[in-house]
N, C-alpha and C positions, 0 to 999 in steps of 0.2 A: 131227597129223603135219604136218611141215611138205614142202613140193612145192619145189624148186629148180629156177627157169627161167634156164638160162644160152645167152649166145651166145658163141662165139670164133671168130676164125678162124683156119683152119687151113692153114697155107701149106703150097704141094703145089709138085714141081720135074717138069719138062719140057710142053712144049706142046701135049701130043695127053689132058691130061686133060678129059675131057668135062665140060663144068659150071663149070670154073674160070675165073675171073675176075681180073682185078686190081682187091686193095682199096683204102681211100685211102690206104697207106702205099705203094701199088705192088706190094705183094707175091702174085704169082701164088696164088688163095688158094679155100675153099671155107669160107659162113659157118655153121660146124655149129652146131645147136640142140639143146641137152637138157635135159630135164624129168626129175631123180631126187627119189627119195625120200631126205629126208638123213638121218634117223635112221637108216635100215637102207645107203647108198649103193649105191641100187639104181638103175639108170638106168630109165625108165616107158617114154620117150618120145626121138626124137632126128628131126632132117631136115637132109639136109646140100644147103645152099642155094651159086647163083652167091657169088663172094665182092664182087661189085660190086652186089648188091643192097641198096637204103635203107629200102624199105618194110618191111611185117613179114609179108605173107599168110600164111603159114605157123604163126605163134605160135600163133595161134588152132588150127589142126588139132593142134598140137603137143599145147598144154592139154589138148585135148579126147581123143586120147588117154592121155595121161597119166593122167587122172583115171577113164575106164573101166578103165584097168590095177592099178587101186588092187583090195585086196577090201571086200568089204561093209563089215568091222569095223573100217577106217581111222579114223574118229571125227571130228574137226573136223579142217578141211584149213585151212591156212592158205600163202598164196605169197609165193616174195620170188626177186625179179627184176631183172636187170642191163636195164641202157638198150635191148640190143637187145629188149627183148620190150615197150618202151615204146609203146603206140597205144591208138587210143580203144577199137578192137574187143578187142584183151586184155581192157581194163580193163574192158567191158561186159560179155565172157564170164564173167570171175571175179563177178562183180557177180551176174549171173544162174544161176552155179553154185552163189552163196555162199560164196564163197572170199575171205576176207581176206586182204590184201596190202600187201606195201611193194613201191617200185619206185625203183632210180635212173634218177634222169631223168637226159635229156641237159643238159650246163649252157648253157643258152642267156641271151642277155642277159634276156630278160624273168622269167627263175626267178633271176638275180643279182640283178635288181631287187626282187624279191622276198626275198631273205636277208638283203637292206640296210634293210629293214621290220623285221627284229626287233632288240628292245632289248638292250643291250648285259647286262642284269641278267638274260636269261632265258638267257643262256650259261650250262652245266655242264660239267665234268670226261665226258668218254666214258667207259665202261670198257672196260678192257683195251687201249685206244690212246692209246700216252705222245702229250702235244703235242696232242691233240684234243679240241674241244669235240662238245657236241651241244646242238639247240635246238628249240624247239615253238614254232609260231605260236600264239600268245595267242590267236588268235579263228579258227576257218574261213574259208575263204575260197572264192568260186563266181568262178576266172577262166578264161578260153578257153586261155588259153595255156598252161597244164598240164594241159591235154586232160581235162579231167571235165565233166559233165554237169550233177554232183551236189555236194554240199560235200565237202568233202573237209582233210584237216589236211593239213600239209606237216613234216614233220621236216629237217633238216637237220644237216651237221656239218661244220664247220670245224677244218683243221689247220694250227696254226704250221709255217712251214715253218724249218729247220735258220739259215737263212740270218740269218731274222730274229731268233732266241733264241737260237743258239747253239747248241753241243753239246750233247748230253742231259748228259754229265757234265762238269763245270766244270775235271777234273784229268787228262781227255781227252790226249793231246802232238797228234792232229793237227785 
């Protein structure tokens, strides 16, 4: 079964909301957390956090309930999780739950630095996303900067953007 860790926020209007914040776009806002089952889209788990918060304290409680809301017969749990539930405490939780996971990271220079490490021959085709590749580090790697402990492989995927190829269709008028 797979567990879905999402954050968004959620922009709220007048000033007497309790909890609300402005996020980095400005917008008056509260940064809601949920943890659904996606096969069945069932929500598990949810916290709806300040919107000007960066840390993540909360992911962890989230997880953690999520995963006692499951039943017995769930079977192998597997996570996949947007940037806001990116920390070392997540990625420990899942580790010690037995939870395998993907996770987008945040793109920081030293994970660009690292996409510019793979060879241009281990690009593929995505599927189901025109314009996009996808790629595997050839070897593990053990670095601080993408918060593990442990080795860990790095996937990535890169998209032409419009600007550079062109239209998707050649007979396009605009």
């Amino acid at each position: 079964m797979t567990l879905d860790l999402d954050s968004s926020d959620t922009e709220v209007y007048g000033r007497l909301k309790e909890g609300a914040a402005f996020n980095h776009r400005g917008q008056r806002s509260y940064d809601s957390q949920l943890a659904t089952w996606a096969e069945r889209r069932r929500v598990l788990a949810a916290e709806l956090r300040s919107g000007n918060l960066t840390e993540h304290p909360t992911a962890v409680k989230v997880l953690r309930r999520a995963l006692k809301a499951l039943p017995a017969t769930h079977g192998r749990v597997r996570a996949r999780m947007d940037s806001g539930f990116e920390s070392v405490a997540t990625f420990k939780e899942l580790r010690r739950q037995g939870v395998g996971f993907t996770c987008s990271l945040h793109r920081t220079p030293a994970l660009h630095r690292l996409r510019l490490e793979i060879a241009s021959r281990a690009w593929r085709p995505a599927l189901l996303m025109p314009r996009a590749e996808i790629a595997e580090m050839d070897t593990c790697y053990r670095r601080s900067y993408v918060h593990t402990e442990r080795q860990d492989c790095v996937m990535t995927i890169r998209q032409r953007s419009m600007l550079m190829n062109g239209p998707l269709n050649s007979n396009s008028s605009h």
